[in-house]
PDB file of N, H, CA, C and O in Angstrom:
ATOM      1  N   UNK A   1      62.782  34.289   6.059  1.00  0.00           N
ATOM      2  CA  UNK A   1      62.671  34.374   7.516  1.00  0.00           C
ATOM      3  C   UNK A   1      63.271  35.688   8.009  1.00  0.00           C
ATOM      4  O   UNK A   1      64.449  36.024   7.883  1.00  0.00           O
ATOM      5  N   UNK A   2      62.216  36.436   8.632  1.00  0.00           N
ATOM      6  H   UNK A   2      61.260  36.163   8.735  1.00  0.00           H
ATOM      7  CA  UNK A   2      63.223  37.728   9.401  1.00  0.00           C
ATOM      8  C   UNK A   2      63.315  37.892  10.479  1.00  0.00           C
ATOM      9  O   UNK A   2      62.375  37.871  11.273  1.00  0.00           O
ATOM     10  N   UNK A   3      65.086  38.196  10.879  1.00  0.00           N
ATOM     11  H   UNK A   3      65.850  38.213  10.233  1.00  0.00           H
ATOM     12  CA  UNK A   3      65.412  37.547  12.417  1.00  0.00           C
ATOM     13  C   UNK A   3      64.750  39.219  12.775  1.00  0.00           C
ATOM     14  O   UNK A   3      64.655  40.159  11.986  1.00  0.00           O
ATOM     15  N   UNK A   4      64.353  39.167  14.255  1.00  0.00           N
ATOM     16  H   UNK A   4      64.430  38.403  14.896  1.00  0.00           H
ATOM     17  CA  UNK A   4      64.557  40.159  15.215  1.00  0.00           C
ATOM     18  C   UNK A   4      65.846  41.128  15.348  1.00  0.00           C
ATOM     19  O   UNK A   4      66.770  40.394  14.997  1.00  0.00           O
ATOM     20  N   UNK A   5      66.148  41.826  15.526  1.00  0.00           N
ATOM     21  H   UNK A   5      65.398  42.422  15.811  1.00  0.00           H
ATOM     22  CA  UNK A   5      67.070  42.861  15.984  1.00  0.00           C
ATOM     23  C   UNK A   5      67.144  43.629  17.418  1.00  0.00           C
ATOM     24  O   UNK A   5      66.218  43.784  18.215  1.00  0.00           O
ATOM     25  N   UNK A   6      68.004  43.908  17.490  1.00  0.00           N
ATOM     26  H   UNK A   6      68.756  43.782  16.843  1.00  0.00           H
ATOM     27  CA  UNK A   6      68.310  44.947  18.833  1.00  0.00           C
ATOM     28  C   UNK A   6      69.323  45.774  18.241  1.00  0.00           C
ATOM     29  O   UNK A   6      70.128  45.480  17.358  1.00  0.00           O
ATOM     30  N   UNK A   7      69.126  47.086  18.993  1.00  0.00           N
ATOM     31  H   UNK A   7      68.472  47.325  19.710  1.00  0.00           H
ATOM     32  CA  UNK A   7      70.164  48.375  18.998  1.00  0.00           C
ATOM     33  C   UNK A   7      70.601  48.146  20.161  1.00  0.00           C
ATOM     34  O   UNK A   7      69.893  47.786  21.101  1.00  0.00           O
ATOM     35  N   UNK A   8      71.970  48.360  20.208  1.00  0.00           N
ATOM     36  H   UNK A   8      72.545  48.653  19.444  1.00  0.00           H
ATOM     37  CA  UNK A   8      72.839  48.572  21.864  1.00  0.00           C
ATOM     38  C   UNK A   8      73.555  49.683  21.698  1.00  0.00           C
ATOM     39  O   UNK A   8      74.264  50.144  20.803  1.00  0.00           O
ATOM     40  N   UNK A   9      72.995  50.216  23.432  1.00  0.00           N
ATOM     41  H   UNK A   9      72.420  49.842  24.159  1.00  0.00           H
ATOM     42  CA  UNK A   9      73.907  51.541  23.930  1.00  0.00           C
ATOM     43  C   UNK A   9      75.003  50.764  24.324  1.00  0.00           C
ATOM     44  O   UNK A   9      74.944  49.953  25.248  1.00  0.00           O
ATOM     45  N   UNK A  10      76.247  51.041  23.486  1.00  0.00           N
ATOM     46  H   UNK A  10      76.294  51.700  22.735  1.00  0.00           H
ATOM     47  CA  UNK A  10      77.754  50.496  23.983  1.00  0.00           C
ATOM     48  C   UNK A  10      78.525  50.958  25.360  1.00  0.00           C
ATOM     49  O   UNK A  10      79.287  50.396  26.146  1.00  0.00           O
ATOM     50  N   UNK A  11      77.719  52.760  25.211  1.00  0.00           N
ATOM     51  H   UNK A  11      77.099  53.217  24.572  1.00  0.00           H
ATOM     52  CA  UNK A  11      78.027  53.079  26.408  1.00  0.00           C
ATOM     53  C   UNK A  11      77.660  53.260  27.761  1.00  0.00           C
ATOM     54  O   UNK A  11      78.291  53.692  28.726  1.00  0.00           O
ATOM     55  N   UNK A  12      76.403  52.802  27.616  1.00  0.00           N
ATOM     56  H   UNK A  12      75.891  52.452  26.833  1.00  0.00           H
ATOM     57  CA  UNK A  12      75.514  52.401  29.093  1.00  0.00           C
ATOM     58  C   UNK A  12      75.156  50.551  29.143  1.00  0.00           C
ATOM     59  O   UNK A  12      74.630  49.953  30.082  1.00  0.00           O
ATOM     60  N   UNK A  13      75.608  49.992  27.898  1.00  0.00           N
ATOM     61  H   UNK A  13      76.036  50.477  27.136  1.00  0.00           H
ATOM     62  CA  UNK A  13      75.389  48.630  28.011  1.00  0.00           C
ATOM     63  C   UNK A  13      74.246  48.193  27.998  1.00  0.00           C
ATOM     64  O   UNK A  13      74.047  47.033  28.357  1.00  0.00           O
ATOM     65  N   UNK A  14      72.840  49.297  27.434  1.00  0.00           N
ATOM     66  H   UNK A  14      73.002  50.240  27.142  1.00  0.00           H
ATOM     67  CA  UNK A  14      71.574  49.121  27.473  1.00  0.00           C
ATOM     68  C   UNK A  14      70.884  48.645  25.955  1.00  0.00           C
ATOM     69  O   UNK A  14      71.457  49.027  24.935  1.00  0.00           O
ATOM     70  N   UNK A  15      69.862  47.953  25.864  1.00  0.00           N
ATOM     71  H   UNK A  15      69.397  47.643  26.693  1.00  0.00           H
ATOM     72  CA  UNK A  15      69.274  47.902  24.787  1.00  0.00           C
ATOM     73  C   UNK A  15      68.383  48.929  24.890  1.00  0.00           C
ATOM     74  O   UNK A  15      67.515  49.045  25.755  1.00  0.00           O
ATOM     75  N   UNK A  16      68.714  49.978  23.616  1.00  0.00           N
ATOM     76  H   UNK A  16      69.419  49.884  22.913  1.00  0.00           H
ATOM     77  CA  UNK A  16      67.480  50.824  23.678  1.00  0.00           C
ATOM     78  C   UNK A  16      66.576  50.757  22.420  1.00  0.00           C
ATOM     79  O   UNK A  16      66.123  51.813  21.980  1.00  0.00           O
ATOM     80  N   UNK A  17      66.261  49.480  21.764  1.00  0.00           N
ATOM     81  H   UNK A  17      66.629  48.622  22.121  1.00  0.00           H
ATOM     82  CA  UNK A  17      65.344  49.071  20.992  1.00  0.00           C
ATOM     83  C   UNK A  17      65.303  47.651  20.433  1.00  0.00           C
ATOM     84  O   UNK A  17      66.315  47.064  20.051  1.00  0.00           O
ATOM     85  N   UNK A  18      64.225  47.200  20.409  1.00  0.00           N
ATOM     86  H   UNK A  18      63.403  47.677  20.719  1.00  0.00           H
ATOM     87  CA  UNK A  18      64.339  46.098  20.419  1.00  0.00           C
ATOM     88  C   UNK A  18      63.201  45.434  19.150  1.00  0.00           C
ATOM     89  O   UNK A  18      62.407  46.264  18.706  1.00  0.00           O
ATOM     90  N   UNK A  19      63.107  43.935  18.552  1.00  0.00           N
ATOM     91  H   UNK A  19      63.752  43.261  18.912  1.00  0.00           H
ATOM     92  CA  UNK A  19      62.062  43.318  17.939  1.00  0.00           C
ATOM     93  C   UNK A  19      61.825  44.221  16.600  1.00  0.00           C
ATOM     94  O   UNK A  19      60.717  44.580  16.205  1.00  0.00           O
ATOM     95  N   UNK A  20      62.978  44.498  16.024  1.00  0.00           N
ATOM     96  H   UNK A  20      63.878  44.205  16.345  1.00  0.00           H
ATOM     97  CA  UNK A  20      62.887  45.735  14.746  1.00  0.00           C
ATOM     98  C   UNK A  20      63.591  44.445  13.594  1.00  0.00           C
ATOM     99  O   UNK A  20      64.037  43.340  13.905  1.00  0.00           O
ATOM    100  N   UNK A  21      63.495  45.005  12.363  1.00  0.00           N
ATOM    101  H   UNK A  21      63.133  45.903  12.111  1.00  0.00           H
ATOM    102  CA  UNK A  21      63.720  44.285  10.997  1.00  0.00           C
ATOM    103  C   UNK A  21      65.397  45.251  11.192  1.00  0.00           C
ATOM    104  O   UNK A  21      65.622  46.393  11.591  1.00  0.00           O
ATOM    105  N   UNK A  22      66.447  43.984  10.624  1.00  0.00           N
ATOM    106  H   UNK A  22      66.265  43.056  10.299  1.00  0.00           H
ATOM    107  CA  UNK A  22      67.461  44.551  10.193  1.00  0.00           C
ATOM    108  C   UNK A  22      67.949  45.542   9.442  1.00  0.00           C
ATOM    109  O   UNK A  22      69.070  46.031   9.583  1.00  0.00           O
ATOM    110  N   UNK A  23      67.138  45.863   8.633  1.00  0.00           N
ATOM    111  H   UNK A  23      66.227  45.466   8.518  1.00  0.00           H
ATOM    112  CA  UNK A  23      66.873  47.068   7.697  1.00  0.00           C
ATOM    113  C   UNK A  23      66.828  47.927   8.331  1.00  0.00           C
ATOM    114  O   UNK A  23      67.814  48.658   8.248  1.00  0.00           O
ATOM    115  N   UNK A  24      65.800  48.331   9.240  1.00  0.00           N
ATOM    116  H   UNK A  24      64.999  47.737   9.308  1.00  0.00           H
ATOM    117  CA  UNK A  24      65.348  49.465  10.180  1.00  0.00           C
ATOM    118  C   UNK A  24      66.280  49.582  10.870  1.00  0.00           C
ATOM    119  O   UNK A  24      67.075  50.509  10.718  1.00  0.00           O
ATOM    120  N   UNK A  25      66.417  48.584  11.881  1.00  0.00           N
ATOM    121  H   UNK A  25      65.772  47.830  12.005  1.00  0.00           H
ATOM    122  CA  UNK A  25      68.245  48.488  12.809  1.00  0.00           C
ATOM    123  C   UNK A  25      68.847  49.122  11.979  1.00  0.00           C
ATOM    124  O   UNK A  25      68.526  50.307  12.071  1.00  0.00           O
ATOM    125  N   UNK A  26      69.700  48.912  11.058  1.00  0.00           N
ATOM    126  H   UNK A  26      69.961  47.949  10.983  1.00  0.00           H
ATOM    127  CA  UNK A  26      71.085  49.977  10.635  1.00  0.00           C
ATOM    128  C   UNK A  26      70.754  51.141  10.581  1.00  0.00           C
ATOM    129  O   UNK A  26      71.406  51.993  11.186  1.00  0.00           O
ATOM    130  N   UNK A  27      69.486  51.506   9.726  1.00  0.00           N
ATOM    131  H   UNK A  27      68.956  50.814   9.234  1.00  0.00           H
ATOM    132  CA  UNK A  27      69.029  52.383   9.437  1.00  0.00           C
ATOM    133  C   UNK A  27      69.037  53.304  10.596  1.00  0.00           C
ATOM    134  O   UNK A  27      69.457  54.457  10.497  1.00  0.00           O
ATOM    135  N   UNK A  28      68.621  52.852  11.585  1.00  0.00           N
ATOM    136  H   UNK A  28      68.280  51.915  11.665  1.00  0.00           H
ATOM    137  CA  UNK A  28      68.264  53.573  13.009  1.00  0.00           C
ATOM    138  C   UNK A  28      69.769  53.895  13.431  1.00  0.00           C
ATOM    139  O   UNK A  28      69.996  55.021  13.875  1.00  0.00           O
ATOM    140  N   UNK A  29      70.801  52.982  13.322  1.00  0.00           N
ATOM    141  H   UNK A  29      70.617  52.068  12.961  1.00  0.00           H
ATOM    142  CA  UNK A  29      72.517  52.869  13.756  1.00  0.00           C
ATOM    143  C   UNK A  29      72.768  53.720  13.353  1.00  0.00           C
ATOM    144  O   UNK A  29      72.919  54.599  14.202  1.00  0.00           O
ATOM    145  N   UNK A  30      72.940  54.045  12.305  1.00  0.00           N
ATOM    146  H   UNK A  30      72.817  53.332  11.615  1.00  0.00           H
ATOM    147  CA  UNK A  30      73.322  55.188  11.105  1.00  0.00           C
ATOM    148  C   UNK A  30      72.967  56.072  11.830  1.00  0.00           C
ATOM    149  O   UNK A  30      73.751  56.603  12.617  1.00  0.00           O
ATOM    150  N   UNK A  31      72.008  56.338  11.747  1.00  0.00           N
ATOM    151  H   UNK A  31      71.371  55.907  11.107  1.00  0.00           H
ATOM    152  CA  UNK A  31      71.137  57.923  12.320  1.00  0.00           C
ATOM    153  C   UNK A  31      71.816  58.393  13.718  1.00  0.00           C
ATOM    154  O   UNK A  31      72.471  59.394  14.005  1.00  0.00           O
ATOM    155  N   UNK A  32      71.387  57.245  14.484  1.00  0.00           N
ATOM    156  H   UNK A  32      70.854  56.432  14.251  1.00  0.00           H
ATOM    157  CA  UNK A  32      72.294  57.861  15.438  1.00  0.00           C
ATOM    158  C   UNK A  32      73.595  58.293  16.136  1.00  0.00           C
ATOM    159  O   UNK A  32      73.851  59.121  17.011  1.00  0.00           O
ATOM    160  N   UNK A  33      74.593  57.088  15.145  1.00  0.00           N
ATOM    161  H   UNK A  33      74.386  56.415  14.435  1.00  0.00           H
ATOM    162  CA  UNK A  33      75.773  57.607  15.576  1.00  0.00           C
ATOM    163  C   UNK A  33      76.189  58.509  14.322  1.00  0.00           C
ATOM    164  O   UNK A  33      77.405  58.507  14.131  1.00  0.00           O
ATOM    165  N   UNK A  34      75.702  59.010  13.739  1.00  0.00           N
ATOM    166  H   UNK A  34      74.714  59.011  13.895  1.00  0.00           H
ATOM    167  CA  UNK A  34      76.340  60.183  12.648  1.00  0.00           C
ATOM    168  C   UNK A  34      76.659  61.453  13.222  1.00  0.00           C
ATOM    169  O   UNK A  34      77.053  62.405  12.548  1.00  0.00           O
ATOM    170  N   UNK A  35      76.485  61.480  14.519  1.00  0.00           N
ATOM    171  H   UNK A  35      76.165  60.707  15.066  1.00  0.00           H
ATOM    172  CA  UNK A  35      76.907  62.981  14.883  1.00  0.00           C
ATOM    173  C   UNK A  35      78.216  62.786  15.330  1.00  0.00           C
ATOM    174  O   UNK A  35      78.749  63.620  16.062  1.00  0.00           O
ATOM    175  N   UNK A  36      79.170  61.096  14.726  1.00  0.00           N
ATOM    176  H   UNK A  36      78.737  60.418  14.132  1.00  0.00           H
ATOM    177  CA  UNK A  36      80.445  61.222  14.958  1.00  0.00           C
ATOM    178  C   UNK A  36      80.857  60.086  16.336  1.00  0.00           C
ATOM    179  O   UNK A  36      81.986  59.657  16.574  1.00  0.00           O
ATOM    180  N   UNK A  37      79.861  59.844  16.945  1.00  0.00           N
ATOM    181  H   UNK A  37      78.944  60.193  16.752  1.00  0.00           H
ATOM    182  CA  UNK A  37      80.233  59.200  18.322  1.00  0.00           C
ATOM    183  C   UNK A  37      79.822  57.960  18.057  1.00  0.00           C
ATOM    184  O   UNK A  37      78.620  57.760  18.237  1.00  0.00           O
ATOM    185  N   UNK A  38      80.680  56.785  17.561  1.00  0.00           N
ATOM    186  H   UNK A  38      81.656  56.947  17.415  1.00  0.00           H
ATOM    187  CA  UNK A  38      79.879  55.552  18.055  1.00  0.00           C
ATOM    188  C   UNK A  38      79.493  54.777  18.885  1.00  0.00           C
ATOM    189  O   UNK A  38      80.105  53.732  19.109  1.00  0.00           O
ATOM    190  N   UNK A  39      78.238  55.170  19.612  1.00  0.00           N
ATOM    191  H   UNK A  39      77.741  56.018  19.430  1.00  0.00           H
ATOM    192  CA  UNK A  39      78.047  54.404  20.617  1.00  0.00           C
ATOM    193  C   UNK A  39      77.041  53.222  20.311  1.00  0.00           C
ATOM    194  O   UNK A  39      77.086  52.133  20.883  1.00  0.00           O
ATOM    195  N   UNK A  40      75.980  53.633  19.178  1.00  0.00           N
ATOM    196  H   UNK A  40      75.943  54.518  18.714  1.00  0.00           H
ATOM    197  CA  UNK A  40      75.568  52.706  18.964  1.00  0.00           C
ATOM    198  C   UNK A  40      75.578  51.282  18.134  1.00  0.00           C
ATOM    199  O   UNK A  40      76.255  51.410  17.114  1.00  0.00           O
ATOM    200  N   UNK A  41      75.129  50.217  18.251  1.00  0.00           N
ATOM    201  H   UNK A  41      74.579  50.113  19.080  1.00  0.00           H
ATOM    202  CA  UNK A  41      75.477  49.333  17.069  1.00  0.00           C
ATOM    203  C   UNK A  41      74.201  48.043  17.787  1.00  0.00           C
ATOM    204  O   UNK A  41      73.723  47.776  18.890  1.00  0.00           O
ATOM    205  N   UNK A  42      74.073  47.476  16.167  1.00  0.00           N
ATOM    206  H   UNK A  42      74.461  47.693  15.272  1.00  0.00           H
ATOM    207  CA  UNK A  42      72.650  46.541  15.971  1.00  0.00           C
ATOM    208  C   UNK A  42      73.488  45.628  16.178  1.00  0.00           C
ATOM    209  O   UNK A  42      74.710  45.749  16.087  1.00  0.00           O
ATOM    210  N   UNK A  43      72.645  44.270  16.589  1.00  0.00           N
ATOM    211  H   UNK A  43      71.652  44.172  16.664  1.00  0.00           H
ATOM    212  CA  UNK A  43      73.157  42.667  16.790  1.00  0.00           C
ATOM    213  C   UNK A  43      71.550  42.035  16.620  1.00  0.00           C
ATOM    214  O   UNK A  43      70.516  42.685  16.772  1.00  0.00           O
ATOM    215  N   UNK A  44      71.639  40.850  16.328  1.00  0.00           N
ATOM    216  H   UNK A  44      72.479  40.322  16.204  1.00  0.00           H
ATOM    217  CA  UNK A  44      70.751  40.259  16.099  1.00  0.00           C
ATOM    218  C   UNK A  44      70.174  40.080  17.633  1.00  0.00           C
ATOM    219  O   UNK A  44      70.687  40.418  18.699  1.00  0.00           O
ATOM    220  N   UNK A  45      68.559  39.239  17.277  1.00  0.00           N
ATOM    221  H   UNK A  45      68.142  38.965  16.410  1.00  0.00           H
ATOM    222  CA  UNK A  45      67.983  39.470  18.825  1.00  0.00           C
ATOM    223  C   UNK A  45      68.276  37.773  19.200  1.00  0.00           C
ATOM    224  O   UNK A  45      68.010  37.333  20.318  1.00  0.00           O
TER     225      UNK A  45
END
């Protein structure tokens, strides 16, 4: 069974992606907070 995912902006409190495979979610997490800033982070949908 594969749950849904969401990415959250921690710092606007926004979902800025949504209905993705957990795999992809981190994957996507990673990417974006590697320039050092964590703002982002996956949670299930």
């Amino acid at each position: 069974m594969n749950k849904s995912f969401q990415i959250i902006d921690t710092k606007l409190n926004k979902i800025v992606l949504t209905k993705i495979s957990e795999h992809e979610a981190h994957k996507r997490v990673d990417l974006l907070n590697s320039c050092g800033i964590v703002r982002y982070k996956a949670r299930a949908a």
